[in-house]
C-alpha positions as CSV (number, residue, x, y, z in Angstrom):
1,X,-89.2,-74.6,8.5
2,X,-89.6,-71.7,11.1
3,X,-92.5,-69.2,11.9
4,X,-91.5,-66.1,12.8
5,X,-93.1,-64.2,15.7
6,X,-94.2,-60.7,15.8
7,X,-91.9,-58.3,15.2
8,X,-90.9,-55.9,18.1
9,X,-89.4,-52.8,17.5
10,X,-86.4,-51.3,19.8
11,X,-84.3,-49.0,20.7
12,X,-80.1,-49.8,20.4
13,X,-77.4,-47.8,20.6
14,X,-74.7,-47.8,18.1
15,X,-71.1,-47.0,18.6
16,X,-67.3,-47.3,17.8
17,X,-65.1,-48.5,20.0
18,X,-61.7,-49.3,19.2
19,X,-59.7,-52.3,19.5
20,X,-57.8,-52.0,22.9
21,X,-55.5,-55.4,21.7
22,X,-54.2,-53.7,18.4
23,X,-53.1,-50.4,20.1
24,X,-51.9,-52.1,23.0
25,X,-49.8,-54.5,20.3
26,X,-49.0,-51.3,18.2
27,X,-47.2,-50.1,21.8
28,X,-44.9,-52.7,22.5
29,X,-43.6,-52.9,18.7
30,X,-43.2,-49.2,19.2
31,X,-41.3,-50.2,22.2
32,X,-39.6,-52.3,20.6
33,X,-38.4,-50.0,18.1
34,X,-37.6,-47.8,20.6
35,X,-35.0,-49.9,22.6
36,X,-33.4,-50.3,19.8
37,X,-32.9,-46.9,18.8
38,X,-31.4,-47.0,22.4
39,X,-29.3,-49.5,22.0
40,X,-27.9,-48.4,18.6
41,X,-26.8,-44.7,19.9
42,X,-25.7,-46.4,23.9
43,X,-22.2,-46.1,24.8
44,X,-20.5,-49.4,25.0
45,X,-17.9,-48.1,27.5
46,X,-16.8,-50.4,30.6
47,X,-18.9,-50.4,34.0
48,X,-17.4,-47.7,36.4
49,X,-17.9,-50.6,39.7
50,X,-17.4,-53.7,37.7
51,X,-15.5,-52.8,34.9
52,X,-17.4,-54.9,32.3
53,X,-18.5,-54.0,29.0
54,X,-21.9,-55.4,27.5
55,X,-22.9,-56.8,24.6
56,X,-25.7,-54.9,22.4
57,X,-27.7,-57.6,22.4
58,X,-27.9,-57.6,26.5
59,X,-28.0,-54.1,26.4
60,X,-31.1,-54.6,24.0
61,X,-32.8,-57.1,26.4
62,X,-32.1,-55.1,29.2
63,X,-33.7,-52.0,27.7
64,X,-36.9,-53.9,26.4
65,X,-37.5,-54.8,29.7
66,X,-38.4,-51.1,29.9
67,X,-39.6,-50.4,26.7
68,X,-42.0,-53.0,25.7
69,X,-44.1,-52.4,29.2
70,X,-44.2,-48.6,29.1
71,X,-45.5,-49.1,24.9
72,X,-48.2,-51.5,26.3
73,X,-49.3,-49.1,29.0
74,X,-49.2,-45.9,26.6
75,X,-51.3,-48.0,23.8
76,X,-54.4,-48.6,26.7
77,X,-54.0,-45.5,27.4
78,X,-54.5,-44.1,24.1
79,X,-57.2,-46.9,23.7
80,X,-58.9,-45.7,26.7
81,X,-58.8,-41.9,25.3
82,X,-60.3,-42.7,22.2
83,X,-63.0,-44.9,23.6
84,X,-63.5,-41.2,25.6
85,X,-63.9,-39.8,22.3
86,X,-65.9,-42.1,20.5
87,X,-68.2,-42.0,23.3
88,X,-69.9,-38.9,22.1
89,X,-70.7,-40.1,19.1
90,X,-73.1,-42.5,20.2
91,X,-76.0,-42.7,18.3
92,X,-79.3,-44.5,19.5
93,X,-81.6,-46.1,16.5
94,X,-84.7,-48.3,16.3
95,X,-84.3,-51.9,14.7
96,X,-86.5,-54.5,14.0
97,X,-86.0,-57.6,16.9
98,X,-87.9,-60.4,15.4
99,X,-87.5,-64.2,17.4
100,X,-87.9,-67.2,15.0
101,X,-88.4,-70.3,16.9
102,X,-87.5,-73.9,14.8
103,X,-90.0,-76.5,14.1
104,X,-89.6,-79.8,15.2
């Protein structure tokens, strides 16, 4: 079936690096949550210039237009910190790189 070939041995390095999509998604429901914390405890009095009052649910929209991309920026950030972290952890180890080639 195959033949391996000789078996080289090299150096890799091993670390852990975390997932900059999941804290980055972890930020904007955190924002999320967040604007509407804001929302629940905003005052719903009228507009001193236009004399409008608005809805929670446009006060809600409004304020996750803040929210969400100020989560999303704090969640690379903190990705970005703990990559900083794990860095120094790195650990270098030998392994075993062996090429197997198919027969025809």
């Amino acid at each position: 079936m195959s033949s391996p070939e000789p078996r080289e041995t090299v150096e890799a390095t091993v670390r852990r690096v975390p997932r900059y999509g999941v804290l980055m998604a972890i930020g904007v429901v955190l924002g999320i949550i967040a604007a509407g914390i804001l929302t629940m405890v905003g005052s719903y009095e009228p507009s001193a210039t236009l004399d409008v009052v608005y809805p929670p649910g446009q006060v809600f929209g409004f304020t996750l237009l803040w929210t969400a991309p100020i989560g999303l920026a704090l969640g690379g950030v903190v990705a970005m910190v703990l990559e900083r972290i794990a860095r120094r952890h790195d650990r270098v180890v030998r392994v075993d790189h062996e090429t197997i080639i198919p027969e025809d």
